[in-house]
FIRO-467569 format. One line per 5 residues: their letters; for each residue z, y, x of C-alpha. Coordinates in steps of 0.2 Angstrom, whole numbers, plus 2048, in hexadecimal, padded with zeros to 3 digits. Layout:
residues N
A) Z,Y,X ~ ...
//
This chain:
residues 252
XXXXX) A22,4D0,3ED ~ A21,4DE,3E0 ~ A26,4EE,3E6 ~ A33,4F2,3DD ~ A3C,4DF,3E5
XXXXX) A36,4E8,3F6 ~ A41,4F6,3F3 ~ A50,4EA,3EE ~ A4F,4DF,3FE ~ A52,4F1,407
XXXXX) A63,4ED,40D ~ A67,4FE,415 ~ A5F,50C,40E ~ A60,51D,417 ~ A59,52B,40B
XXXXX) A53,53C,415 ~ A4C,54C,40C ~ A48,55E,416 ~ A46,56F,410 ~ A38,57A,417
XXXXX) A34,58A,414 ~ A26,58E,406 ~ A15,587,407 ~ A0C,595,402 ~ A17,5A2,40F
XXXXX) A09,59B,41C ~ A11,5A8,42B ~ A22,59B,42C ~ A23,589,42D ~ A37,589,42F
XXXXX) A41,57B,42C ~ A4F,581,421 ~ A5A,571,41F ~ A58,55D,424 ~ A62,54F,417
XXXXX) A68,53F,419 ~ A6D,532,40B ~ A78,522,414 ~ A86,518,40E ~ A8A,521,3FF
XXXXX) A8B,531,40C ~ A82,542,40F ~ A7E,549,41F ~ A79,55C,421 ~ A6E,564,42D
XXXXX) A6E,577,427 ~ A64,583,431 ~ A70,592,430 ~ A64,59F,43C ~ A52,59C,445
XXXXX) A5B,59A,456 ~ A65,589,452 ~ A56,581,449 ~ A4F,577,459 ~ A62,570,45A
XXXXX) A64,56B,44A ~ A51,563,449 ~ A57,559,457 ~ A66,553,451 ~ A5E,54D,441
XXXXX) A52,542,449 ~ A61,53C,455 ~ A68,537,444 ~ A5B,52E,43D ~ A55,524,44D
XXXXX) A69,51F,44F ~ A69,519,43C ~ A59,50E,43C ~ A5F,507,44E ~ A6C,500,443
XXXXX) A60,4F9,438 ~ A5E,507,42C ~ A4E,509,420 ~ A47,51C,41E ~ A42,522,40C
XXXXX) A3B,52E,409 ~ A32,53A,3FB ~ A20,53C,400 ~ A22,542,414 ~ A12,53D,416
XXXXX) A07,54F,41B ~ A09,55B,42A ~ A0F,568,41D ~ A1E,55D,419 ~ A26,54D,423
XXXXX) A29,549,432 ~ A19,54F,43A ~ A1E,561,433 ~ A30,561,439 ~ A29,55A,44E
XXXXX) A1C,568,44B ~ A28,576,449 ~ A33,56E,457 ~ A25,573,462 ~ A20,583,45B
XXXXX) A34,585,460 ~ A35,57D,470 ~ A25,57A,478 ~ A2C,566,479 ~ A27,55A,46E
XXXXX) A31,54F,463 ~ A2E,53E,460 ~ A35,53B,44E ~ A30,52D,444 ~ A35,526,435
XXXXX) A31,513,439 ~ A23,507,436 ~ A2F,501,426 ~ A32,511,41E ~ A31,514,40C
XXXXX) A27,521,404 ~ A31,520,3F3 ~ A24,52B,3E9 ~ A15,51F,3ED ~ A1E,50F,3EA
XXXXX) A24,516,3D8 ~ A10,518,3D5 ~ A0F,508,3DA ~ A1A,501,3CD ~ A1A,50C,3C0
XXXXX) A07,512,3C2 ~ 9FD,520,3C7 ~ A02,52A,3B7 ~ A12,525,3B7 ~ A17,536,3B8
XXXXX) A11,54A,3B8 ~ A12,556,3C7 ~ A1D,55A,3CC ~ A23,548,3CB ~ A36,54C,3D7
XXXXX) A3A,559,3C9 ~ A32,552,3B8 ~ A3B,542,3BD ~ A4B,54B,3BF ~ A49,553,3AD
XXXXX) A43,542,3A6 ~ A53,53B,3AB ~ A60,548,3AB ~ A65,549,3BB ~ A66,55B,3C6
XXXXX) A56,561,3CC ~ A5E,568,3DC ~ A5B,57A,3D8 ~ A6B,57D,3D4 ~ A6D,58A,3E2
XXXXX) A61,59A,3E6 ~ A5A,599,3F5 ~ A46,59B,3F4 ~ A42,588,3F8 ~ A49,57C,3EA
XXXXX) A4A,56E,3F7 ~ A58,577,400 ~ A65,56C,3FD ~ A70,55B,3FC ~ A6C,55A,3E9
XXXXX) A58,559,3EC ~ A5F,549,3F8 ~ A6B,542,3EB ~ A5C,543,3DD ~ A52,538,3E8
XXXXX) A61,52C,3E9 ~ A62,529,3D8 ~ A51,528,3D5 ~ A50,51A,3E4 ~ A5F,510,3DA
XXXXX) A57,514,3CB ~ A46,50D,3CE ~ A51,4FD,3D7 ~ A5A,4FB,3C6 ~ A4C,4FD,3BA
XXXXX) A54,50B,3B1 ~ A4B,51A,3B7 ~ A41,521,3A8 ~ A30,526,3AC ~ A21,52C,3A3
XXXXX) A18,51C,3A1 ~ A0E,51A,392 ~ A1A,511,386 ~ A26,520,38B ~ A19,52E,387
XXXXX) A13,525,376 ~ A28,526,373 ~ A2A,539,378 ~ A1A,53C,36C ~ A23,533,35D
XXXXX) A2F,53F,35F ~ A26,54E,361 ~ A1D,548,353 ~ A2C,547,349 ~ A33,555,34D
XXXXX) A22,55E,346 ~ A24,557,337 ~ A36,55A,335 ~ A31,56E,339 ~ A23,56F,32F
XXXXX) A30,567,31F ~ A3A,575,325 ~ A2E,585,321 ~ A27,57C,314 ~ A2A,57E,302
XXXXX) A37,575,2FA ~ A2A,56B,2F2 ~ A24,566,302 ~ A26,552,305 ~ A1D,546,313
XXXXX) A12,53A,30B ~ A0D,527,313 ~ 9FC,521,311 ~ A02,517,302 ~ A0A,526,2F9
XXXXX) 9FB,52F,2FD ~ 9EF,523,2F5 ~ 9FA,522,2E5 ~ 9FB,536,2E2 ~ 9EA,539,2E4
XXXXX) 9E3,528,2DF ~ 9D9,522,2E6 ~ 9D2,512,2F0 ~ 9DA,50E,300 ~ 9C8,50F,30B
XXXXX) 9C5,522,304 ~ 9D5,527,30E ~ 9CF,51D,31E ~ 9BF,524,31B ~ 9C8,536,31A
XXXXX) 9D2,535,327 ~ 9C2,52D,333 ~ 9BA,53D,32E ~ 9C7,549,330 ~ 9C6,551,31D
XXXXX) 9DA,54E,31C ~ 9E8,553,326 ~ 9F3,547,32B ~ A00,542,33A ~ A00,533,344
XXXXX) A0F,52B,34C ~ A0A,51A,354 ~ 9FF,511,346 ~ A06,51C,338 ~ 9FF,52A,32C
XXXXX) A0B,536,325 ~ A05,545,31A ~ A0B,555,314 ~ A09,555,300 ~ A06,569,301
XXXXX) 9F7,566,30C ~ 9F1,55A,2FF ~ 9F1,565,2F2 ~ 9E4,56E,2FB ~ 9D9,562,2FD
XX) 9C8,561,2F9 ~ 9BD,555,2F4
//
């Protein structure tokens, strides 16, 4: 089964996402927030003060173990270290309590951002993958509001959401090579169209054929040229296009 038929036959997904405080603010390891995704639903757990955190940590792992009682699969995005995930949230418990907390995922829960590597590749995407994924796509990042962590809120949860359905559907657009030798066609047009802009009005793109006519010459000198470098040119997939003004400057 390939992953992505894995993630099909999950027949009830329950999404959670957290918000800590910052990685590199090493004095607090605070737990400012726990999501849940289920049945088209959101469930909140904001940590309003420092006193009520114990409380609502608790009541977020009383949620998560009622759900997969009921058959419910956890997905996740990448809880995997002590820094962040479910080791991380038991750990402040403690630090809070002095009792330990036994909160666990599952044995069948999904960390989403490994399985997308495993269908799309290791490349499939630059860091940070969460937010250049949003981008890519067009959806909200989840920094919409101010607070000094971007994962603080239900929007950070719902991006996960769509990328899971996304991934399910086969329409979540990645950075996979056929897309990034796409986006460089476009970049690369888009130089040509600008340098046409601040050019002269004489200015004109050439193909390799109008090229080899205005300076005539034989079709292997140009591939020679180009090998060597001793003309300017662009490349957009397989084609050469050249900028008559840069020709008239040549040497040879």
């Amino acid at each position: 089964m390939s992953p992505r038929e894995k993630l099909k036959t999950i027949k009830d997904p329950v999404i959670v996402h957290y918000a800590r405080s910052p990685f590199d603010d090493r004095r607090y390891n605070e737990v400012w927030g726990l999501f849940i995704w289920h049945n088209d639903d959101f469930i909140s757990y904001k940590v309003d003060s420092l006193e009520e955190e114990a409380e609502v940590i608790f009541a977020f792992k009383a949620e998560v173990e009622m759900l997969k009682a009921k058959g419910g699969t956890v997905i996740h995005w990448n809880q995997t270290s002590n820094e962040f995930g479910p080791k991380h949230i038991a750990n402040r418990y403690f630090d809070l309590t002095g009792r330990y907390l036994e909160l666990d995922y599952g044995k069948d829960a999904i960390n989403l951002a490994y399985e997308l590597i495993k269908i799309y590749g290791d490349d499939y995407m630059d860091h940070p993958r969460l937010d250049k994924l949003a981008q890519l796509n067009g959806w909200a990042w989840g920094r919409e509001r101010y607070e000094p962590c971007p994962l603080f809120d239900i929007n950070r949860t719902a991006l996960i959401v769509k990328i899971f359905y996304a991934t399910i559907n086969g329409t979540l657009k990645t950075m996979n090579s056929e897309y990034r030798e796409q986006l460089l066609r476009t970049e690369l047009l888009e130089q040509i169209k600008r340098e046409l802009r601040n050019a002269d009005a004489e200015e004109k793109v050439l193909t390799r054929k109008e090229v080899i006519k205005q300076l005539d010459i034989h079709p292997n000198t140009l591939t020679n040229w180009v090998r060597d470098k001793k003309i300017p040119y662009t490349r957009i997939g397989r084609r050469l296009y050249f900028l008559k003004s840069e020709l008239l400057n040549l040497k040879y």
